[in-house]
N, C-alpha and C positions, 0 to 999 in steps of 0.2 A: 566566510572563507570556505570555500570547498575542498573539501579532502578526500582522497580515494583510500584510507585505511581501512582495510576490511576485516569486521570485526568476529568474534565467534559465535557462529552458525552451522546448522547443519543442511547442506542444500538436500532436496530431493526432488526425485523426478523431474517436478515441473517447474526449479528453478531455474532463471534465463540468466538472471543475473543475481550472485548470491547477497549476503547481508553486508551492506557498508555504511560507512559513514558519509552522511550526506551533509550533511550543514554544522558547523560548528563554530559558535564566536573565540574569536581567538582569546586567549588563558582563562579560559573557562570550561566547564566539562558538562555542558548543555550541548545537545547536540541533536541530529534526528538521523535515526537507521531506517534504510529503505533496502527494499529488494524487490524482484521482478519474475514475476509468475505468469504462466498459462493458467488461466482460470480452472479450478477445480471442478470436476462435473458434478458435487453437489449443488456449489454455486452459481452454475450453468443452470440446471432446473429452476433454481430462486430465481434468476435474470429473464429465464423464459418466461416462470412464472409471472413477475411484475410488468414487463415488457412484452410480452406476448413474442408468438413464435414469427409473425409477419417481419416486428421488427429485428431478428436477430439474422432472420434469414435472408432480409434481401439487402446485405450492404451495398453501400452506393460504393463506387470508386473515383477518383480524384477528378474527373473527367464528366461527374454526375450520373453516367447511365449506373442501371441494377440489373446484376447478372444471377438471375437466381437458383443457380448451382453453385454459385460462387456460397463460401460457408465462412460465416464472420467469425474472424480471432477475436479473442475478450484477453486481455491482462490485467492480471491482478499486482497490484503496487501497495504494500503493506507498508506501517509506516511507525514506529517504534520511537520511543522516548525513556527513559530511566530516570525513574521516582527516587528522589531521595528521602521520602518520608515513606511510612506506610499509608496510602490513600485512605482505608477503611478506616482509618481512626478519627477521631476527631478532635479540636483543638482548631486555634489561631493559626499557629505553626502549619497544622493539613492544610488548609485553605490558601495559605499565601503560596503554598506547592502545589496545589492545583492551579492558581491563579498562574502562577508561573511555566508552569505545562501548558497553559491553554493560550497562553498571550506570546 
């Protein structure tokens, strides 16, 4: 079920779209928070770093040509969950909550 309840965040600068609730099984409180960012320019250097400057700078457009003034957007999509255990510990109990976070 998708829901648009937006939940408590604090936007800044560079969010496009703040924190909501994105996916939720209905009567259950399992859910996934998302929001929507301009890529931070530390992560901007990481990106050029792994990807090198060629491919950041010559996006292609829908049409296929590469205009290389043309300067590519990067978006950041964060993507959150809430733990009902403390993860760090350990036990039967952590694992089937991570089991369940991850599935």
């Amino acid at each position: 079920m998708l829901t648009s309840n937006a939940t408590t965040s604090t936007p800044t600068s560079s969010t496009i779209v703040p924190t909501r609730m994105l996916l939720q099984k209905q009567g259950t409180d399992n859910g996934i928070e998302c929001s929507l960012h301009h890529l931070p320019r530390p992560l901007l250097r990481e990106f050029r770093h792994v990807f090198q400057d060629e491919y950041l700078n010559q996006p292609r457009r829908l049409d296929g040509k590469v205009n290389p003034r043309e300067e590519l957007l990067l978006l950041a999509i964060p993507t959150n969950q809430r733990a009902r255990e403390d993860l760090v510990a350990i036990g039967d109990h952590i694992e089937e909550e991570k089991d369940r976070l991850l599935n």
